[in-house]
Backbone as CSV, one residue per row, in Angstrom:
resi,resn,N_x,N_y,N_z,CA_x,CA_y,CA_z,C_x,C_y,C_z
1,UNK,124.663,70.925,57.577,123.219,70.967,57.854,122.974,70.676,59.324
2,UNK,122.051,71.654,60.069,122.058,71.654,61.536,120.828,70.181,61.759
3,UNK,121.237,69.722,62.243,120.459,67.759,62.722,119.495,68.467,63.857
4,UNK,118.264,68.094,63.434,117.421,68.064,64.918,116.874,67.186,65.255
5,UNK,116.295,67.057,66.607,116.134,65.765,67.179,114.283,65.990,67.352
6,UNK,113.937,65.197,66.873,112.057,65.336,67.379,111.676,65.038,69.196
7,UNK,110.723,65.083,69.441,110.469,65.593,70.929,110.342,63.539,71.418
8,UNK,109.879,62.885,70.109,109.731,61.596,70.638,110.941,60.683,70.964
9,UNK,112.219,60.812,69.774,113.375,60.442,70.035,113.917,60.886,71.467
10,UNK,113.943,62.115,71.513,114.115,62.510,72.863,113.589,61.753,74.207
11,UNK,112.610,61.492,74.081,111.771,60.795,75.405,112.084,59.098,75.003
12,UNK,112.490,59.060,73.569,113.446,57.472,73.429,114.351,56.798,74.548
13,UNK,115.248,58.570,73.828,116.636,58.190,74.736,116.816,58.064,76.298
14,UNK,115.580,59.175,76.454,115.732,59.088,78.684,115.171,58.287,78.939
15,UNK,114.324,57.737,78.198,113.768,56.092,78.713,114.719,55.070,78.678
16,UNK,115.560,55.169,77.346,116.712,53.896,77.693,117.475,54.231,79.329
17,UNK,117.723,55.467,78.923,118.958,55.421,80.184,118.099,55.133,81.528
18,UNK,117.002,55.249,81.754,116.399,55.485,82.973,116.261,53.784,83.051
19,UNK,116.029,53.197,82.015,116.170,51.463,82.119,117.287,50.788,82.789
20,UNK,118.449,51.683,81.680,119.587,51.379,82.548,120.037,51.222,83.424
21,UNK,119.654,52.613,83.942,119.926,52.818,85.680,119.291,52.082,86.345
22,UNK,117.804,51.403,85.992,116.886,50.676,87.085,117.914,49.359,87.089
23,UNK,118.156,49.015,85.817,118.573,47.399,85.722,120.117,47.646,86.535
24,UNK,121.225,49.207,86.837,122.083,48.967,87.393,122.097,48.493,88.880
25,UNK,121.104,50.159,89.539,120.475,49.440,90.528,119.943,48.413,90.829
26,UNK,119.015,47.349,90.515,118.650,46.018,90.261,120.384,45.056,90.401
27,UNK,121.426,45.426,89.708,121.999,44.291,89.537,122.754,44.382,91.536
28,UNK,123.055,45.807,91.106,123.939,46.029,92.756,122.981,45.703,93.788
29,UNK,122.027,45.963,94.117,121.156,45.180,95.408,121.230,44.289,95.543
30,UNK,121.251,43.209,94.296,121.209,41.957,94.518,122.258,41.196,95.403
31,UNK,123.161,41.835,95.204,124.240,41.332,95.203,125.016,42.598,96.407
32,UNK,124.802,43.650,96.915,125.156,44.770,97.487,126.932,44.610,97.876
33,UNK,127.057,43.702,98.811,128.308,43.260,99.366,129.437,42.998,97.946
34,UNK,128.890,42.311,97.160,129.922,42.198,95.974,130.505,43.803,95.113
35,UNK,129.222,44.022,94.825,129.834,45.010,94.397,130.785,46.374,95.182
36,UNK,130.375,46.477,96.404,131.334,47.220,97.373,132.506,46.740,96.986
37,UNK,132.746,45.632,97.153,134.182,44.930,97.260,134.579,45.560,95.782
38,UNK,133.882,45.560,94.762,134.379,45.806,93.182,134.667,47.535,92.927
39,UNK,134.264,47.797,93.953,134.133,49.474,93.776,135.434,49.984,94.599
40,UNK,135.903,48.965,95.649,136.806,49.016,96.657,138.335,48.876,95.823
41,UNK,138.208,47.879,94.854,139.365,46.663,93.662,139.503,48.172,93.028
42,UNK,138.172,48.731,92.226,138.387,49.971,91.157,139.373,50.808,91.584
43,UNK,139.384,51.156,93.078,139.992,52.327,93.504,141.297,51.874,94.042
44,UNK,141.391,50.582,94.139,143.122,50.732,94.846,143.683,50.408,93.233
45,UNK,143.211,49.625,91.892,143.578,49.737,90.613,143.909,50.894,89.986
46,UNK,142.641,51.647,90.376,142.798,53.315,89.847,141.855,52.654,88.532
47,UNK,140.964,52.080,88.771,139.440,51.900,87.721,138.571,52.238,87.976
48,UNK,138.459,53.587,88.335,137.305,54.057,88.867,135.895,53.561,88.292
49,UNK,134.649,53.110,89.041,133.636,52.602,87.993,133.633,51.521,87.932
50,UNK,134.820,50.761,88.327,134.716,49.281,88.236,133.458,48.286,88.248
51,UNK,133.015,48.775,89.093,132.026,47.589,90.121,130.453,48.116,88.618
52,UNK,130.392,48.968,88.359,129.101,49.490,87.191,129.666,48.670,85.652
53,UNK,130.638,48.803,85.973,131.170,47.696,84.451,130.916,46.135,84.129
54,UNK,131.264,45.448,85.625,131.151,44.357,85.647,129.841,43.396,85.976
55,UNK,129.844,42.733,86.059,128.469,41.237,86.219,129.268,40.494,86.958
56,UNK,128.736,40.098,87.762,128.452,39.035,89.314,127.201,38.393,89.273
57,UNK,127.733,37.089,89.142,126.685,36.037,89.247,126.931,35.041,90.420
58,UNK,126.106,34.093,90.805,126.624,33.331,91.544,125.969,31.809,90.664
59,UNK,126.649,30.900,90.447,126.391,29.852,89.443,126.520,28.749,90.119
60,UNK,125.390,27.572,89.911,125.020,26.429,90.543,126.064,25.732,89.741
61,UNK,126.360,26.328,88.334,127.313,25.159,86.908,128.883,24.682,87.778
62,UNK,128.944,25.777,88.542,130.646,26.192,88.936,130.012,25.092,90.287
63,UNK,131.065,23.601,89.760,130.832,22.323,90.716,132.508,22.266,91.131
64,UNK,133.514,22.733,90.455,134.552,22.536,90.608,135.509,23.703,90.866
65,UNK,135.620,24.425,90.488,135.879,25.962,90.918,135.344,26.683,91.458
66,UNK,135.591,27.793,92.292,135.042,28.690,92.869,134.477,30.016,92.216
67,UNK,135.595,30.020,91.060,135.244,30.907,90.211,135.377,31.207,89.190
68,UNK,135.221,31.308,87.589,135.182,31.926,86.457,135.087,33.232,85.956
69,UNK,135.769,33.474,84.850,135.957,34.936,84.360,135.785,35.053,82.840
70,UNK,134.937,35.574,82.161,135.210,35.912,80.684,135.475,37.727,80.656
71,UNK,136.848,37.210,80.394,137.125,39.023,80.702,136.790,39.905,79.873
72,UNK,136.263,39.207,78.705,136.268,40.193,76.881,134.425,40.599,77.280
73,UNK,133.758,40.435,78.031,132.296,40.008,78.367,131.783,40.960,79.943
74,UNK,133.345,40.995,80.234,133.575,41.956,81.777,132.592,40.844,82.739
75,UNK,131.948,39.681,82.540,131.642,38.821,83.432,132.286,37.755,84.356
76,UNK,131.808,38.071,85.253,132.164,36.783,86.539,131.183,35.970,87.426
77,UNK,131.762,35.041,87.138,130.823,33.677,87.716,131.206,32.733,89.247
78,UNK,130.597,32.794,90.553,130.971,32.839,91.189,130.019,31.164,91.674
79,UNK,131.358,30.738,92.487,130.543,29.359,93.237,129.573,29.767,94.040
80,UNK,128.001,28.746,94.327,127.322,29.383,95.695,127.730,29.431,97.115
81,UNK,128.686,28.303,96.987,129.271,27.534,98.524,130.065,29.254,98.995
82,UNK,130.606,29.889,98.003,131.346,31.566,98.626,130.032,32.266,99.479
83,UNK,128.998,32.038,99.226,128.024,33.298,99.675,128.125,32.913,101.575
84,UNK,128.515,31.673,101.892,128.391,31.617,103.903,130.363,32.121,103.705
85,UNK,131.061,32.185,103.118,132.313,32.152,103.087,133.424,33.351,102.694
86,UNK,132.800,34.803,103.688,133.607,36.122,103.123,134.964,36.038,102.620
87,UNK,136.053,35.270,103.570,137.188,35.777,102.973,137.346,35.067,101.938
88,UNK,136.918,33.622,101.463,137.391,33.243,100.388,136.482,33.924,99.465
89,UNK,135.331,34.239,99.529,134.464,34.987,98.785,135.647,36.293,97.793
90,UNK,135.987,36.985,99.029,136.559,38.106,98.885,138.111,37.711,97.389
91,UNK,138.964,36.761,98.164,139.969,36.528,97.195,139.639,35.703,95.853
92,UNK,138.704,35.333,95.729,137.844,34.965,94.654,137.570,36.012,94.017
93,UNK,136.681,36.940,94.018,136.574,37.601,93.473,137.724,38.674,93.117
94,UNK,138.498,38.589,93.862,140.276,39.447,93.065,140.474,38.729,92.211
95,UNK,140.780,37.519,92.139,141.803,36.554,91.419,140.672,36.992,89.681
96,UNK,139.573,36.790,89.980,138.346,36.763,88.885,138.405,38.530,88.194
97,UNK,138.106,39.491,89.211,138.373,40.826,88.567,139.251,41.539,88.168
98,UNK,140.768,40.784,88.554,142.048,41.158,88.185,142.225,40.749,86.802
99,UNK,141.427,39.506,86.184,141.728,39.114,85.368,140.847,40.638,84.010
100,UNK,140.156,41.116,84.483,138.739,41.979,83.769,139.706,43.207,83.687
101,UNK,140.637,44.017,84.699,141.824,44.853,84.561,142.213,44.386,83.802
102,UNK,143.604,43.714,84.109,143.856,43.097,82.736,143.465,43.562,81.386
103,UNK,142.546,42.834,80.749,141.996,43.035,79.868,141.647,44.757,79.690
104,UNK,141.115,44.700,80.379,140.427,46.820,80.441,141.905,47.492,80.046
105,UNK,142.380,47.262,80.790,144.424,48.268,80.867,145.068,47.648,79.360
106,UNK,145.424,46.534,78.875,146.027,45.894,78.196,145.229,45.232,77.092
107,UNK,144.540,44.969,77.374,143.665,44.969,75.433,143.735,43.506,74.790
108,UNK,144.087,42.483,75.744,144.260,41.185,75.814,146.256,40.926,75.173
109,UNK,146.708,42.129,75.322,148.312,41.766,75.422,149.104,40.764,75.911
110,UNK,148.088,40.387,77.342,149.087,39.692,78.004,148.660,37.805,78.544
111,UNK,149.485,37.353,78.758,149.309,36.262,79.234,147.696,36.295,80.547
112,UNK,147.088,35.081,80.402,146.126,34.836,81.979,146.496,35.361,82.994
113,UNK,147.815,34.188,83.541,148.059,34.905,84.389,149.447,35.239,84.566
114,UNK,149.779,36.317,83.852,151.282,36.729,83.393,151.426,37.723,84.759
115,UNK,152.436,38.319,84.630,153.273,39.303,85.900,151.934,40.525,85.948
116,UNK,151.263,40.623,85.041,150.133,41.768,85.066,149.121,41.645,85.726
117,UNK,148.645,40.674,85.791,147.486,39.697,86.880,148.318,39.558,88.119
118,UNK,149.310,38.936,88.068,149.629,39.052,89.643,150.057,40.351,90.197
119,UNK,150.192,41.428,89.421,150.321,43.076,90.475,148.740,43.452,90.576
120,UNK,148.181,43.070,90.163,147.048,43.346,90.370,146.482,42.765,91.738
121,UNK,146.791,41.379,91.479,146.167,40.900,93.078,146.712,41.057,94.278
122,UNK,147.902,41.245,93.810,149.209,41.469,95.266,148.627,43.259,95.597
123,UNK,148.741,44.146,94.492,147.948,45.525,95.316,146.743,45.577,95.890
124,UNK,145.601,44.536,95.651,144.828,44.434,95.981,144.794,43.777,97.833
125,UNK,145.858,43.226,97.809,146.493,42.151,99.096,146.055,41.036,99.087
126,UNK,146.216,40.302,98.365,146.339,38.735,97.918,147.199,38.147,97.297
127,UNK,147.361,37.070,97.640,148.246,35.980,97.511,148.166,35.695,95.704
128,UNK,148.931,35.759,94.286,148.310,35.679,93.371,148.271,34.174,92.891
129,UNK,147.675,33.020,93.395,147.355,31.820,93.052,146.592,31.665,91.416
130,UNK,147.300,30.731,91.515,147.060,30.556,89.352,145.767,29.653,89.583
131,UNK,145.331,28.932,90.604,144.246,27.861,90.523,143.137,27.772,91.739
132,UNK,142.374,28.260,91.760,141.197,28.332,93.023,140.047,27.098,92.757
133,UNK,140.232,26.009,93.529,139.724,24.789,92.913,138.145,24.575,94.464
134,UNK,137.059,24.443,93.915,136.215,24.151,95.673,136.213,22.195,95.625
135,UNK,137.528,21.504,95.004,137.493,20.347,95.548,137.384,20.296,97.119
136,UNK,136.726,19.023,97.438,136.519,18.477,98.661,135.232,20.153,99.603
137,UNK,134.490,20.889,98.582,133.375,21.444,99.258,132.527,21.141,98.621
138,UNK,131.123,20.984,98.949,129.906,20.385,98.662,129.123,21.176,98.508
139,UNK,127.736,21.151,97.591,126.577,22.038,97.495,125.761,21.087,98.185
140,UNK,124.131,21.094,98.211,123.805,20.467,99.213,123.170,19.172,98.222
141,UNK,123.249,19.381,96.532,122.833,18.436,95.803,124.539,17.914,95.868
142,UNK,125.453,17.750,95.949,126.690,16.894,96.478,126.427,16.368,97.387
143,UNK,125.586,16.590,98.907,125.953,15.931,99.499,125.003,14.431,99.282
144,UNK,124.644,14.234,98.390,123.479,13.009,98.454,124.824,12.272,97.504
145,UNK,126.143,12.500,96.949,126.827,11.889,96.787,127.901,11.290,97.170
146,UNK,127.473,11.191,98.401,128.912,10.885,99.461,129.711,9.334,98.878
147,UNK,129.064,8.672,98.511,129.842,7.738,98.470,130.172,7.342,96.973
148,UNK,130.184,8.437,95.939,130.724,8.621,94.442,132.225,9.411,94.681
149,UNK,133.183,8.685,93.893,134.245,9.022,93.976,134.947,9.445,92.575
150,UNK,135.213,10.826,92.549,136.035,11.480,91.352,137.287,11.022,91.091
151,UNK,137.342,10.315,89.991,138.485,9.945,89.578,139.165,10.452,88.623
152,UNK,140.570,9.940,88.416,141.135,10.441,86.909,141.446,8.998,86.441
153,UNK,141.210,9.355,84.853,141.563,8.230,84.423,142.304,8.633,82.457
154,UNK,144.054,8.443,83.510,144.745,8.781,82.105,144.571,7.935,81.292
155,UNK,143.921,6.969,80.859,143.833,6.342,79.389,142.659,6.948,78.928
156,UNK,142.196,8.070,78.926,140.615,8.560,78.553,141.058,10.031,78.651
157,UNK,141.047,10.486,77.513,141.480,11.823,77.240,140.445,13.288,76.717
158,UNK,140.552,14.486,77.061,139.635,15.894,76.405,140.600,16.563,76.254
159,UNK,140.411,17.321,75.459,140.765,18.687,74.898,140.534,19.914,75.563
160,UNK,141.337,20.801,75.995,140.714,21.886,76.739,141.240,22.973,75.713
161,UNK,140.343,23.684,75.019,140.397,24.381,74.332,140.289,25.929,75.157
162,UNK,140.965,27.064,76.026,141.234,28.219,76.415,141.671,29.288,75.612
163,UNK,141.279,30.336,75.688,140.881,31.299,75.218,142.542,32.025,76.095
164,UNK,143.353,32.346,75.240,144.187,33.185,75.496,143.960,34.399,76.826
165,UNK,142.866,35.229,75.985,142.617,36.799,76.289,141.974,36.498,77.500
166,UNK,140.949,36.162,77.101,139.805,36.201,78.483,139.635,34.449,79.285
167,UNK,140.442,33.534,79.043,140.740,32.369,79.333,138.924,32.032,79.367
168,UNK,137.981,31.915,78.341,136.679,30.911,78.140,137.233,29.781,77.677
169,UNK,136.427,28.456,78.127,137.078,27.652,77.691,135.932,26.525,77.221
170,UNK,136.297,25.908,76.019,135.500,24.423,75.705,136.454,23.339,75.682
171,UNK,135.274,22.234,75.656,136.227,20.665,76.082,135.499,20.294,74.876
172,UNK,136.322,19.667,74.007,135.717,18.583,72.985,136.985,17.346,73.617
173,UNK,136.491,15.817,72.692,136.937,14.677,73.020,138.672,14.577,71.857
174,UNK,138.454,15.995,70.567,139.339,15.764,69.868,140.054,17.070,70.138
175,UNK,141.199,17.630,69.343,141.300,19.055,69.220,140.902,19.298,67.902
176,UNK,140.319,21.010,68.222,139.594,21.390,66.842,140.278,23.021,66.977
177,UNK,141.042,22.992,65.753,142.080,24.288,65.707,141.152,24.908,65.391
178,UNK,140.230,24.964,64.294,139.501,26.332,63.529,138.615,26.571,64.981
179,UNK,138.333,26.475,65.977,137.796,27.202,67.190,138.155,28.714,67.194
180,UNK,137.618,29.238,68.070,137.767,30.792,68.433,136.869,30.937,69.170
181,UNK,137.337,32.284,70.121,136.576,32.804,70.906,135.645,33.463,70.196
182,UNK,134.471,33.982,70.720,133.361,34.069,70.097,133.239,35.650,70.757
183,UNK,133.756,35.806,72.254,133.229,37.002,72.632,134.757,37.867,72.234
184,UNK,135.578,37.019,71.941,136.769,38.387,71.679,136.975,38.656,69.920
185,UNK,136.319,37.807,69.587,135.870,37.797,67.859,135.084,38.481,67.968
186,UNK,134.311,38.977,68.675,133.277,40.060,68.459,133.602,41.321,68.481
187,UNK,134.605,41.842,69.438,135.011,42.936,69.573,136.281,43.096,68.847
188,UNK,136.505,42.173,68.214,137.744,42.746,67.038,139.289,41.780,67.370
189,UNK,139.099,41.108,68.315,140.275,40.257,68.537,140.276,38.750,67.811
190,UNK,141.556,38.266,67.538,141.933,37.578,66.894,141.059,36.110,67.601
191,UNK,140.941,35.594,68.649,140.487,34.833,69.565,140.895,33.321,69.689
192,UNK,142.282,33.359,69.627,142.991,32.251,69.112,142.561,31.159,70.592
193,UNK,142.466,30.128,70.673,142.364,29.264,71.763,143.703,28.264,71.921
194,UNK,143.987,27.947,73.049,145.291,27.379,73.557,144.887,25.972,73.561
195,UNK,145.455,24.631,72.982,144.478,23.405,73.173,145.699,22.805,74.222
196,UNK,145.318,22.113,75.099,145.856,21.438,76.277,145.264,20.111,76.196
197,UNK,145.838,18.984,76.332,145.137,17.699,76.555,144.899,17.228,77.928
198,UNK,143.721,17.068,78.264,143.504,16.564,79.456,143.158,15.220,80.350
199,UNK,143.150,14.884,81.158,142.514,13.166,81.225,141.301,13.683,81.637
200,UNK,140.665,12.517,81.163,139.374,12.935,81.726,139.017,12.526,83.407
201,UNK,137.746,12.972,84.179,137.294,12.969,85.374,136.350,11.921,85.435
202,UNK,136.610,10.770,85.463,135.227,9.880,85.526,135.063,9.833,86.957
203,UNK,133.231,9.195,87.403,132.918,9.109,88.314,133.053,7.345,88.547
204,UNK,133.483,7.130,89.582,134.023,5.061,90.284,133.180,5.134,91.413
205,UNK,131.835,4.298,91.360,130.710,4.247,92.980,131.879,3.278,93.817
């Protein structure tokens, strides 16, 4: 039986896409310089499209890293202190979109940051570092804490519950096996989480 489409569905569908496109445009202005760089990553990967796939944020949450990745989500979360700071800006965002390849090429096969993540960043021309930490840089609500001091304190323990595929991660005070990822459970993956024990970070005035 031949399917026809009415004249209103029709003017449905070019309205979504025309949304689309506003909100793509919308996301790339914002941000213009990032996404170049992501469109730049696509093509020495051979992902063409890259930079239209992904989300770039820049996050006030990210106090301790520079940067975050939920790769099953194609999102990345970027420190603000990168926006006066191109080149680290720049290898930040490899270390973060290599991880989103990854995933795109391999289907969450492989380790975080297994031999597949690091050809990725080395073609890209970077160094492939497992840990990008902004200890000892400040936002400007840090600096009214100059004289609070981050400590560790191994008799006081968390749970770091990580996400295999797309390394998301929660902290509870116990470990809790029945966890799972939530965004790779959505798309059909198993979403097993890795539990690590951690000390905790207290603050000593």
């Amino acid at each position: 039986m031949r399917q026809t489409y009415s004249s209103s569905s029709i003017i449905d569908t070019f309205e979504r896409m025309r949304v689309r496109q506003t909100r793509r445009r919308a996301k790339k202005n914002s941000h213009p310089r990032i996404y170049r760089m992501l469109a730049k990553l696509g093509e020495v990967w051979n992902l063409p499209g890259l930079e239209e796939r992904v989300k770039v944020v820049y996050s006030s949450r990210l106090r301790r890293r520079f940067g975050s990745c939920t790769a099953a989500e194609y999102s990345i979360r970027l420190n603000p202190v990168l926006e006066t700071r191109p080149k680290l800006e720049a290898e930040t965002l490899c270390h973060e979109a290599a991880h989103v390849a990854v995933f795109e090429v391999f289907r969450g096969r492989c380790s975080p940051h297994g031999p597949e993540w690091k050809e990725f960043v080395m073609r890209a021309g970077f160094e492939p570092k497992v840990s990008l930490t902004a200890r000892g840089m400040r936002t400007a609500a840090d600096k009214e804490l100059k004289s609070t001091l981050i400590v560790t304190d191994p008799s006081v323990s968390v749970y770091e519950h990580r996400c295999t595929v797309c390394q998301s991660i929660r902290m509870s005070p116990r470990p809790v096996t029945r966890w799972r990822c939530a965004a790779c459970v959505k798309i059909g993956l198993e979403g097993r989480m890795l539990i690590t024990r951690r000390p905790r970070k207290v603050i000593s005035e």
